[in-house]
N, C-alpha and C positions, 0 to 999 in steps of 0.2 A: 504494500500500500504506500502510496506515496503521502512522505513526512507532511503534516500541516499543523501549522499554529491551533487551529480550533479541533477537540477531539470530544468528546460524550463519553459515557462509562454508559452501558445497556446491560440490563440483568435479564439474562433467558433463560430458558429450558434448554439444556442439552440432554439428546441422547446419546448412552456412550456405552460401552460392553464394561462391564462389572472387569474385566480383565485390565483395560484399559486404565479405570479408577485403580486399581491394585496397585499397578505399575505406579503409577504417579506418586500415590501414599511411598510405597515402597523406598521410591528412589528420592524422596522427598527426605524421609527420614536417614537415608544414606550421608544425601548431603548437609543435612542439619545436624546429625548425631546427635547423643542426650547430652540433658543438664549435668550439674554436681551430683543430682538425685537418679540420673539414670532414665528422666523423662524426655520425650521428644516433643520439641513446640512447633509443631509443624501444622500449617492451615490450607489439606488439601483443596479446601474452593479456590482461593489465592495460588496454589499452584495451575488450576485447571486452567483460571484467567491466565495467565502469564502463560503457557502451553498455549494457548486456544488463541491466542491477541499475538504471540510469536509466528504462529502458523499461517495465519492470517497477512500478515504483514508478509512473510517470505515467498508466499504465493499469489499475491498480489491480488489480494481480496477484490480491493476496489475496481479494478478492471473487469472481474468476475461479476461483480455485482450492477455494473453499467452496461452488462450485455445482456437485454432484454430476452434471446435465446434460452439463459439459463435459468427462467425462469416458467413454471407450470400454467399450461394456459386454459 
């Protein structure tokens, strides 16, 4: 997606295979590792954003999204 000054934050529904969420927890927690206590503070939604907004952006959303083709008619 091409960088712009003005951006929005949009809260949706995803569907996603229960495997996919594992993975994310999973590797989430790898790179966080625990506290002094041995906990993990890790906030798989906040991963999925940042996944999902990285994806987006690499595959250049916006183009996808301006081509009325891809869209059900």
């Amino acid at each position: 997606m091409p960088e712009s000054g003005e951006k929005v934050t949009i809260n949706v529904r995803l569907d996603m295979a229960v495997s996919t969420l594992t993975a994310i927890v999973e590797n989430a927690k790898k790179i966080a590792g625990t506290d002094a206590r041995g906990i993990y503070r890790v906030d798989p939604a906040e991963r999925v954003n940042q996944l999902v907004s990285a994806f987006l952006k690499k595959h250049d959303f916006d183009r996808y999204a301006k081509d009325i083709n891809n869209y059900d008619q």
